[in-house]
C-alpha positions in Angstrom: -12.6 11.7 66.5 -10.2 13.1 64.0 -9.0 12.3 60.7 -10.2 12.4 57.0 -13.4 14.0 56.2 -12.7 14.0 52.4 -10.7 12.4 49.7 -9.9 13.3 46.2 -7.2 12.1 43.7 -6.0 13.5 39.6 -4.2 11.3 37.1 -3.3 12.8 34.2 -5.1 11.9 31.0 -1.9 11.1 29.1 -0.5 7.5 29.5 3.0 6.6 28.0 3.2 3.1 26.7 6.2 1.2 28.6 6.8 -0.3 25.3 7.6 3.1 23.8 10.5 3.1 26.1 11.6 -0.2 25.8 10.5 -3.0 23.5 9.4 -6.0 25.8 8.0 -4.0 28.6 4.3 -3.9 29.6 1.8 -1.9 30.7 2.0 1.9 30.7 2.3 4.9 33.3 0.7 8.4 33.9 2.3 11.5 32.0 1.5 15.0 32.7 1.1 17.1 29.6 3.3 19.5 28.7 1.0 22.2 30.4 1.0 20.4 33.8 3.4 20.5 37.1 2.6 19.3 40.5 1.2 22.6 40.7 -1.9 22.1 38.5 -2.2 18.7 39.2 -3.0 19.7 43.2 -5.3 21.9 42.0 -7.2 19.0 40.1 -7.1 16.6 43.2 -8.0 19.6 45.7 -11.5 20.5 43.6 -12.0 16.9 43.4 -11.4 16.7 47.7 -14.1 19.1 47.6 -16.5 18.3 45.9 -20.0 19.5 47.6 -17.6 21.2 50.4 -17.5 25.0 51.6 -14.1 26.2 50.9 -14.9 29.0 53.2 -14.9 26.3 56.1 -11.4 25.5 55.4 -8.5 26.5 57.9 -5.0 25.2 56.5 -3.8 24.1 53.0 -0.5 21.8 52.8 1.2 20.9 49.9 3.8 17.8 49.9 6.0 17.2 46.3 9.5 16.6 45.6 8.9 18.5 42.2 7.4 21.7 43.6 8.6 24.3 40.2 9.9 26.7 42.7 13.0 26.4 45.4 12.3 29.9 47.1 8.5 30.5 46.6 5.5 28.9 48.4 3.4 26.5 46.0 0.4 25.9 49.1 -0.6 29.9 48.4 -0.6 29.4 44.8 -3.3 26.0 45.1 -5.2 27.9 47.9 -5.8 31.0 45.5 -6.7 28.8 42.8 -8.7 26.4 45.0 -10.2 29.8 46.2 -9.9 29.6 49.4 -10.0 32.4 53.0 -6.6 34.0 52.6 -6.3 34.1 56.3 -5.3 30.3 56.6 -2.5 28.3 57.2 -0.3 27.3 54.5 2.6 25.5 54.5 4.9 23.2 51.8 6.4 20.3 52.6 9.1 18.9 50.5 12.5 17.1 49.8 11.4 13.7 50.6 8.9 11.0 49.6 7.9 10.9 52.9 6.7 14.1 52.4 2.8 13.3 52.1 2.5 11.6 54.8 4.7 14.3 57.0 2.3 16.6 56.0 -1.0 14.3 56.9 0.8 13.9 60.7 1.0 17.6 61.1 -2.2 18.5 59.2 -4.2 15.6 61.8 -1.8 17.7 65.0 -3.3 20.9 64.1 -7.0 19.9 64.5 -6.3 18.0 67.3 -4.6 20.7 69.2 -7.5 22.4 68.3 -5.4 25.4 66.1 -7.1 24.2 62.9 -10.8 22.9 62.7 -10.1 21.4 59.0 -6.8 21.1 56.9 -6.3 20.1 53.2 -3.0 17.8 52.7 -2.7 17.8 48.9 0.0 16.2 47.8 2.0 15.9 44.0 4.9 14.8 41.9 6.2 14.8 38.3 9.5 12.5 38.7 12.0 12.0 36.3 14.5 9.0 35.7 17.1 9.5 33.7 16.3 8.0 30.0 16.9 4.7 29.5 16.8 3.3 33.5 14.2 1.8 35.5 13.0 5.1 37.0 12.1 6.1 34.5 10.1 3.0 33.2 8.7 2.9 37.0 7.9 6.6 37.7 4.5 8.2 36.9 2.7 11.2 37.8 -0.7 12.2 40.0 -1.9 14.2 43.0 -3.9 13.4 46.0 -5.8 15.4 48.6 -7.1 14.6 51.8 -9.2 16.9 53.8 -8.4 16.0 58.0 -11.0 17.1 60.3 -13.0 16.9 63.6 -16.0 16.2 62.3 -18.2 13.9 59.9 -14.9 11.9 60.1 -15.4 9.3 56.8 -12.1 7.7 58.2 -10.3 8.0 61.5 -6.9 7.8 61.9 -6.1 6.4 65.4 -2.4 5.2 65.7 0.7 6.5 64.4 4.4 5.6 64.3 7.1 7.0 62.7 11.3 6.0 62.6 13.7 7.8 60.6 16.7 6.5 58.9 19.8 8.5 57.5 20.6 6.5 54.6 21.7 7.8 51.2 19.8 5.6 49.2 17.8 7.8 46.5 18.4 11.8 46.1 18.5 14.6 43.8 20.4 17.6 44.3 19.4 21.0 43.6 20.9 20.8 39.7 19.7 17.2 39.1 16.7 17.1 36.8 16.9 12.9 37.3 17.1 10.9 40.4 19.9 9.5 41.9 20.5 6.1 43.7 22.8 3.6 45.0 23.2 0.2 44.0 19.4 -1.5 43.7 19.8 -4.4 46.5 21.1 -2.1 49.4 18.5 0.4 48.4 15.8 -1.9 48.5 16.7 -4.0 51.6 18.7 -2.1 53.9 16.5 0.9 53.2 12.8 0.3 51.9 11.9 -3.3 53.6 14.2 -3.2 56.7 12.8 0.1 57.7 9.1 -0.3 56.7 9.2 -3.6 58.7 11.0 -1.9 62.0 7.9 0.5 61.7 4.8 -1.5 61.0 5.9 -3.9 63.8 6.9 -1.3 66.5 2.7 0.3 65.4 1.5 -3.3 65.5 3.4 -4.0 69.4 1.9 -0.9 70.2 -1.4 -1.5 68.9 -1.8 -5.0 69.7 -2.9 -5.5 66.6 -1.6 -8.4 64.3 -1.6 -8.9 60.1 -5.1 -10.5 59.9 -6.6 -7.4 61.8 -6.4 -5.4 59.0 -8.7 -5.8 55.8 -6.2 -3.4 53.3 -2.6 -2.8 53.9 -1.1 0.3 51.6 2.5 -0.2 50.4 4.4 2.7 48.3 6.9 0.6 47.2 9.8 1.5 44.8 8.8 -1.4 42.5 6.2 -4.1 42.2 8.4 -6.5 42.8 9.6 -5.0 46.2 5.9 -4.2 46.9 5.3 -8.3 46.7 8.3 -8.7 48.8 7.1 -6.3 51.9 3.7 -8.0 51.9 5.1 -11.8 52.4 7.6 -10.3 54.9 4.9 -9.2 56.9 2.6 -12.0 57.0 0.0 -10.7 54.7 -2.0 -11.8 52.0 -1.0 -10.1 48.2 -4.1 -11.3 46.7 -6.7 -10.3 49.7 -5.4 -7.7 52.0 -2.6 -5.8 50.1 -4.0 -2.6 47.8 -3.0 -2.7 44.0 -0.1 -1.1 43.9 -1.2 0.1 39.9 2.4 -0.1 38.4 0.8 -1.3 35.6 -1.6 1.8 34.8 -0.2 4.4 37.1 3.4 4.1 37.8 5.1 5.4 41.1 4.2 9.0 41.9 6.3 10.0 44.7 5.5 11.8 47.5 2.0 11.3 46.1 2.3 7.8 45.7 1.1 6.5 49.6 -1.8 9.1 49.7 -3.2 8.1 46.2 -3.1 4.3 46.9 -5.0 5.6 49.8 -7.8 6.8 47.9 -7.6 3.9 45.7 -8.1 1.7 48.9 -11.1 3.9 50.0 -12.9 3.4 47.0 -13.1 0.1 47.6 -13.6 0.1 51.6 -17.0 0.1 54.0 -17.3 1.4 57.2 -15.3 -0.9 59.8 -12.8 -2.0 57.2 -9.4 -1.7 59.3 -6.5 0.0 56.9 -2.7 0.2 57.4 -1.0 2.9 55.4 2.3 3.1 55.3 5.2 5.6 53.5 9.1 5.8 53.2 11.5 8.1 52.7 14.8 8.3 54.7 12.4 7.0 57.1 8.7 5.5 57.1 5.5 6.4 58.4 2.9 3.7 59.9 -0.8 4.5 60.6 -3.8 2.5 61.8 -7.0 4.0 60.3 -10.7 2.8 61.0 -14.0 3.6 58.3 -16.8 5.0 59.1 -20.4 5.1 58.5 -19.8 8.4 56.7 -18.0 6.7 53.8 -20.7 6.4 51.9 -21.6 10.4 52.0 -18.0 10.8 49.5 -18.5 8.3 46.9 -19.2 10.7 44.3 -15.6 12.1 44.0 -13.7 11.0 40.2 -11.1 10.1 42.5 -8.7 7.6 41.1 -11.3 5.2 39.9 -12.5 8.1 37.4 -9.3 9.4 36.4 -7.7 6.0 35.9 -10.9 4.8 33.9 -10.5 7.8 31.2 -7.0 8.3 29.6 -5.4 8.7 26.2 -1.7 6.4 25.3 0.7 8.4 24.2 2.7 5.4 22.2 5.4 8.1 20.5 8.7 8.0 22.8 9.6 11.4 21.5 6.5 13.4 22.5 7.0 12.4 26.2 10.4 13.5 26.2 9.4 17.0 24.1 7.0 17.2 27.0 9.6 17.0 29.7 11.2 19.6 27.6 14.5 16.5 27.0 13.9 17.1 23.4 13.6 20.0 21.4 12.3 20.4 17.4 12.6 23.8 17.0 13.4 27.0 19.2 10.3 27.8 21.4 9.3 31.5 20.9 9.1 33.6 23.3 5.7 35.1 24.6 5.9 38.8 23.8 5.9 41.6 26.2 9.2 40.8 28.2 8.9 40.1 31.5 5.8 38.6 33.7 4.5 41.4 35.5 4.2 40.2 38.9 2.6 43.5 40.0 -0.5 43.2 37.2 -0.6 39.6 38.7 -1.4 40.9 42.1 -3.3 43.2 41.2 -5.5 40.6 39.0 -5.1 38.0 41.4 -8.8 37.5 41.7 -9.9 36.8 38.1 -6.3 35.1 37.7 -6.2 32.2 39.8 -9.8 31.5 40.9 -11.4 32.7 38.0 -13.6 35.3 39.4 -15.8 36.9 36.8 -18.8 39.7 37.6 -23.0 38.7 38.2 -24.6 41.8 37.5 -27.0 42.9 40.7 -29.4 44.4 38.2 -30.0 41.7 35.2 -28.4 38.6 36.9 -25.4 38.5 33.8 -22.4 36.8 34.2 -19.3 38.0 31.9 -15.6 37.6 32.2 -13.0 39.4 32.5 -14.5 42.0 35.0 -15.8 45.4 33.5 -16.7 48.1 35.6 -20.4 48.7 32.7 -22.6 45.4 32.2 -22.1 44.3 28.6 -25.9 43.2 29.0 -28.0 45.9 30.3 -25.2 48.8 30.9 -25.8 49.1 34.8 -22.2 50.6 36.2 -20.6 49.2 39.2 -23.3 46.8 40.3 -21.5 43.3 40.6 -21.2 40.4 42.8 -18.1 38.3 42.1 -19.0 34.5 41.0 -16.1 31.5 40.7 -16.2 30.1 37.1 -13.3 27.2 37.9 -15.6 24.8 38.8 -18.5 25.5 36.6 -18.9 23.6 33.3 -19.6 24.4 29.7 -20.6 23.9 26.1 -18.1 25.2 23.0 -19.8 27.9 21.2 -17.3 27.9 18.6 -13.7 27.1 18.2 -10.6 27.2 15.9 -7.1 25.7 15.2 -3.5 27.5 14.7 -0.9 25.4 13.3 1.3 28.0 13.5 2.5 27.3 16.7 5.2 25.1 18.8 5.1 21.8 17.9 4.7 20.5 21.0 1.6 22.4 21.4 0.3 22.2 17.7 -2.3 22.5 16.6 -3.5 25.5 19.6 -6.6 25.1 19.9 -8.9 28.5 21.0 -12.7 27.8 22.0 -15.1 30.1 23.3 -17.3 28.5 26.3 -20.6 29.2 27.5 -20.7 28.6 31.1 -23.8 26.4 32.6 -25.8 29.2 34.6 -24.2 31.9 32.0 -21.0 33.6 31.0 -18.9 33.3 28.1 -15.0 32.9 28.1 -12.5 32.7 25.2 -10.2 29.7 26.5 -7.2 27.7 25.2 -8.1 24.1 24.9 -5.6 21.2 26.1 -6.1 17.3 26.6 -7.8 17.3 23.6 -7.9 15.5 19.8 -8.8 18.2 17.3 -10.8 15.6 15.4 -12.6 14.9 18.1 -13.8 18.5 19.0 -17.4 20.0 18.3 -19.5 22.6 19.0 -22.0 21.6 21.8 -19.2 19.5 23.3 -19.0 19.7 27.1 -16.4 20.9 28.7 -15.0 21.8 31.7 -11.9 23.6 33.3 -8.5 23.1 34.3 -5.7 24.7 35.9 -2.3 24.7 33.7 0.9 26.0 33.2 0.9 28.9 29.9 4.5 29.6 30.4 7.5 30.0 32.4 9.4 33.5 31.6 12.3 34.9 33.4 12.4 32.4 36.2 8.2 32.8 36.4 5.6 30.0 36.2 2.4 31.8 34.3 -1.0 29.7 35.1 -4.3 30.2 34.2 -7.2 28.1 33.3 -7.9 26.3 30.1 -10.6 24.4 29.0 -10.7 20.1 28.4 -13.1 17.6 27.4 -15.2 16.3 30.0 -13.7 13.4 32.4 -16.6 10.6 32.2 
């Protein structure tokens, strides 16, 4: 039996009302902050996949976006050093298409089962952008997924598959387009979406022999909610009973990430013999027929998407979400000093960089970051262990406020942590209301963006209030 061993899902905390956009519209949809990409956001849903997991056991990392921040530069190594993972994996990116999550499920489920791979992470992300003003960008939101596929303690297995591809011209973006493109909505819609998502669930369910009422939840990534209505009622299904929430309303469309996070969704709710049909498009769709299994019930205790949906902040001020997306500008951003970002002292720091490794001393058992060669605690020299500090959580010990900065970011906010188990670490501080902070607060940490220099996306961790 193979298939998915572990789930895990990230919404941002930042929700734009719709009726910030436009007055009249309702509901709202996810917003990365201005310190997120798909990047950091497949960080947060690969931690939350792996949640109680040994990273060591890991064999493959695949990343799927349609936003990746680089053209010529592989975004799977940057999530597998901060996920801290074996370096001698495979890692691959998949992108270009909104079929691009579910791409990299197939291939991730043909590596275990050729036997190359024994367990593969698929984490997929996306930060779309519609042009201002049209109904992309009123429908497009932001989020991550991960799935880990595997051979073993299976939670869901995946057994039928069908995919058709389709060379239509229907929705694009070229390399110089920050907004997406698309031809006129009907042809888009029904010549491309529901006339090719049908021709594949039918051909899965002929070879199958399965029909609609087999299956207790059908996934649908549909462009729009009312397009997602239309492909369930063309299919013979039920909206109300057997047709996922396709969370327009509170999420938006996430792209590439969109299928795999409904997914999730879905699987919060399921119980072991539930029957799902997931489905994807994207010149082309992707069918498959997964069964649950008893071991459902041994991942319940991921955030997921119920978690992450269930704590948020609106954003109800049109011009902070575009400042965000960097569409507007108050004033010229600074520039970090120190020129250029040294990609050598990168390497060479890679350790304490992206998986925040810090030092345990072998002789008192203290933990302190960065790495010094002398124990700040009892002086002992060159007697460390390294200890990850990502996914450990903290209490502020103190903190304090710069106005002085870029607006967007203002006021910066500079906390020093004390890590559960020990360690202390000066951190920036995002998702945050500087009213709201204390000392005692609980924190914990999360992988951002600090700048982009010379063509170079800088990340490191920073510190947020705790997610429920």
């Amino acid at each position: 039996m193979t298939g998915i061993a572990s789930y895990g899902a990230y919404v941002p905390l930042w929700r734009l009302s719709r009726e910030a956009i436009m007055k009249g519209l309702r509901g709202e949809k996810a917003i990365r902050n201005f310190d997120e990409d798909s990047t950091t956001m497949a960080v947060a849903a690969a931690i939350d996949c792996l949640k109680g997991r040994s990273r060591e056991a890991i064999d493959g990392l695949l990343f799927a976006s349609t936003t990746a921040p680089y053209k010529e530069k592989q975004i799977a190594t940057t999530i597998a050093a901060a996920v801290d993972l074996r370096r001698d994996i495979i890692t691959a990116d998949f992108c270009n298409s909104l079929r691009s999550g579910t791409t990299a499920l197939r291939a991730a489920l043909d590596a275990v089962k050729a036997g190359s791979a024994k367990q593969v992470l698929v984490v997929a992300a996306d930060c779309r952008m519609g042009a201002p003003g049209t109904g992309f960008e009123q429908n497009c939101g932001d989020g991550a997924a991960a799935l880990l596929i595997g051979d073993s303690d299976v939670a869901v297995n995946i057994e039928a598959w069908h995919s058709i591809s389709n060379e239509l011209h229907d929705i694009w973006r070229r390399d110089d387009d920050d907004f997406i493109r698309s031809w006129e909505d009907r042809f888009v819609y029904s010549m491309g979406y529901a006339d090719t998502v049908t021709e594949t669930v039918s051909a899965l369910l002929q070879e199958c022999g399965l029909g609609p009422n087999d299956f207790t939840k059908t996934i649908f990534a549909a462009p729009t909610a009312r397009v997602h209505g239309e492909i369930s009622r063309r299919l013979g299904l039920d909206p109300k009973t057997q047709v996922q929430d396709h969370l327009f309303d509170v999420m938006g469309n996430t792209g590439a990430a969109y299928p795999l996070m409904l997914l999730v969704a879905a699987l919060e709710e399921t119980k072991p013999g539930d029957c799902l049909l997931l489905t994807s498009y994207g010149n082309g769709s992707d069918a498959s027929v997964l069964r649950v299994t008893d071991q459902i019930e041994k991942i319940r205790d991921r955030r997921g998407m119920k978690g992450h949906l269930a704590t948020k902040r609106i954003v109800d001020d049109y011009r902070i979400y575009l400042q965000w997306r960097e569409l507007l500008t108050f004033e010229a951003q600074p520039t970090p000093p120190g020129g250029y970002i040294s990609s050598s002292a990168q390497w060479r720091d890679r350790s304490q960089i992206f998986p925040l490794h810090g030092l345990k001393c072998r002789a008192c058992g203290g933990i302190h970051y960065p790495p010094q060669r002398v124990c700040p605690r009892c002086r002992t020299k060159d007697q460390f262990d390294e200890v990850r500090l990502s996914d450990k959580r903290g209490k502020i010990y103190t903190f304090s406020a710069d106005n002085l900065c870029s607006r967007r970011e203002a006021p910066r906010v500079t906390a020093i942590i004390d890590f559960e188990g020990g360690g202390r670490m000066a951190t920036m501080m995002t998702d945050r209301v500087l009213e709201e902070i204390e000392v005692g607060m609980s924190v914990e940490l999360s992988f951002r963006k600090l700048a982009s220099q010379d063509g170079v996306h800088n990340y490191f961790w920073k510190s947020i209030p705790l997610r429920g």
